[in-house]
N, C-alpha and C positions, 0 to 999 in steps of 0.2 A: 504494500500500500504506500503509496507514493505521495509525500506532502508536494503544497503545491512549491513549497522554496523550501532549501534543506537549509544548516546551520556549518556545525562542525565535524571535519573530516573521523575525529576520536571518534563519533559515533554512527559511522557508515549505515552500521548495518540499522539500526533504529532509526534514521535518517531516512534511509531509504524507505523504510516501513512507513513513519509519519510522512515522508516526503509526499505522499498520498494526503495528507494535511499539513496546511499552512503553519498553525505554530504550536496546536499540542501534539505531545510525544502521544503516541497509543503505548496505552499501560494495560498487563496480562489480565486478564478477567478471567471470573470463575468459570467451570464449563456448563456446558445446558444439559439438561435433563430429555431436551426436547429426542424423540428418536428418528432416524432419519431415513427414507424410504431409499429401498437400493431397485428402483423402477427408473429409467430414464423418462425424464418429462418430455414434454413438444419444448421445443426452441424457439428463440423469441426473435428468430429468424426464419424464412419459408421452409425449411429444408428438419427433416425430421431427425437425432442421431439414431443410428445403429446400434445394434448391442452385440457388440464383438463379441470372439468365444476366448476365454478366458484365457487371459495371456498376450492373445494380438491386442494391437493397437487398435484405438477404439476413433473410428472414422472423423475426423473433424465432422461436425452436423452442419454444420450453418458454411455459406461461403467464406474462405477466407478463415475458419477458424482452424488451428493444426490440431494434428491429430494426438489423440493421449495415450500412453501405452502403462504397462504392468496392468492394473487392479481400479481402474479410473471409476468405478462407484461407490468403490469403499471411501466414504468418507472420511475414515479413522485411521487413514493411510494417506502420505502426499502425493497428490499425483503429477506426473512424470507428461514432461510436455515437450511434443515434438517438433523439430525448428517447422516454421510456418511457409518458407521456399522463398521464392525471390521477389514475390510480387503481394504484398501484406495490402487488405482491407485501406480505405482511404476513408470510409465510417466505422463508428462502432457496431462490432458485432458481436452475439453472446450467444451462449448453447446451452441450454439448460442439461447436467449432466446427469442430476439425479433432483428429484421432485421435494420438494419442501411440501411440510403439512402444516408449519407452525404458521406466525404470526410476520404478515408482511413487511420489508422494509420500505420505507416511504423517505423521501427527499429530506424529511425534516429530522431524521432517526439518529439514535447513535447505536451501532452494531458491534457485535462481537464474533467474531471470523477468524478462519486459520488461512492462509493463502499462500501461492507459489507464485514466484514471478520471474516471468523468464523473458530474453528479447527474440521479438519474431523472426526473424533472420537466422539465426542459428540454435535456440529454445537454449542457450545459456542462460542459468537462474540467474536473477540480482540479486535475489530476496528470496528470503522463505519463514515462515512464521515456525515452521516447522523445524527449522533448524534450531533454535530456543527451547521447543519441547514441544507438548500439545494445548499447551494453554492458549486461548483465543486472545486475540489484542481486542480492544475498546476504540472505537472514533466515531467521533459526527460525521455523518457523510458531508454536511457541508465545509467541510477543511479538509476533502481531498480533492484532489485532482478532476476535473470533470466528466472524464471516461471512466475512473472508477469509479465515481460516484453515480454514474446513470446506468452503469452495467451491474451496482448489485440492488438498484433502487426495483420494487417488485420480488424480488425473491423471497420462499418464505422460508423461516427457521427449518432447518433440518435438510436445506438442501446443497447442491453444489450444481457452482455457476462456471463455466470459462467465458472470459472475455478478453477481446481484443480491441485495444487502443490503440487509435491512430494519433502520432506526434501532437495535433493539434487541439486533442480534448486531454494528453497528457504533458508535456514538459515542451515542446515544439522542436525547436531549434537547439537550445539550452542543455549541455552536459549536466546529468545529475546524478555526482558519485560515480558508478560502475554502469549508468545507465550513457551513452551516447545521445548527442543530440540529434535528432532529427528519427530517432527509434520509435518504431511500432512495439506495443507492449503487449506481454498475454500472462494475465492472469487464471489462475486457478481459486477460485473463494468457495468458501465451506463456511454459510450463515449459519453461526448458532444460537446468538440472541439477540432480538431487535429490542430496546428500551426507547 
């Protein structure tokens, strides 16, 4: 999760995480109780995902979104995101990877999510909340970035989202940390508390 301006280099890796929000750090929150469907939902793109046979790579669903490989509906596992090829989304797109039953997030929310975050060009992670452990981070959507924040706005608790940002709803031009400027982004988010 990508604030929308980072600070200081010491804290890359949190930087990078709030860098999804403008100036509060996201801090670990408890986990949710909520339990989460391992159904793939429709996508909030025209194109349906597949339900790969365990092990293959689970088809990007939407245009433009790359494809996931290992265990990509287990929620309780990071998932593993494959480079996107040479020619990345120019809008935002998302795929709903597994179906939320809880409680919607909405523009005005602050959520609690686990997420990967890798550059579309070659699926190099930047970020991973997962690499911390499995506690979920805390943010307002409105202090992140605006492709994250429209790509997990709708989702409900208990599900998992992939999204793809294009440079201009996330950092543009602007190097930020491990992230190049002019980068398409692709998230992996695992909503597990809307407040």
């Amino acid at each position: 999760m990508l604030p929308k301006s980072t600070t200081a280099a010491a804290v890359t890796t949190l930087a990078v995480v709030t860098g999804c929000s403008s100036s509060t750090p996201a801090t670990p929150a408890p986990s949710s109780t909520a339990a989460p469907s391992s159904t793939p939902a429709p996508t909030t793109s025209a194109a349906s995902p597949s339900s790969p046979a365990a092990g293959a790579p689970a088809a990007g669903s939407a245009a433009g979104v790359p494809a996931l490989s290992g265990k990509p509906t287990e929620v309780n596992t990071e998932a593993v995101i494959s480079p996107g090829g040479a020619t990345p989304p120019t809008a935002l797109a998302t795929a709903d990877i597994v179906a939320g039953t809880g409680a919607v997030a909405t523009a005005a929310a602050t959520v609690d999510v686990r997420y990967t975050g890798a550059l579309f060009t070659d699926g190099k992670i930047f970020d991973s909340s997962w690499k911390r452990g499995t506690a979920p981070v805390s943010f307002p959507l409105n202090r992140v970035v605006p492709g994250f924040a429209k790509g997990i706005e709708g989702m409900k608790v208990g599900g998992r989202r992939e999204i793809v940002i294009p440079p201009d709803l996330g950092y543009g031009a602007q190097t930020n940390g491990p992230i190049p400027g002019g980068s398409t982004l692709v998230f992996v988010v695992d909503l597990v508390a809307v407040k």
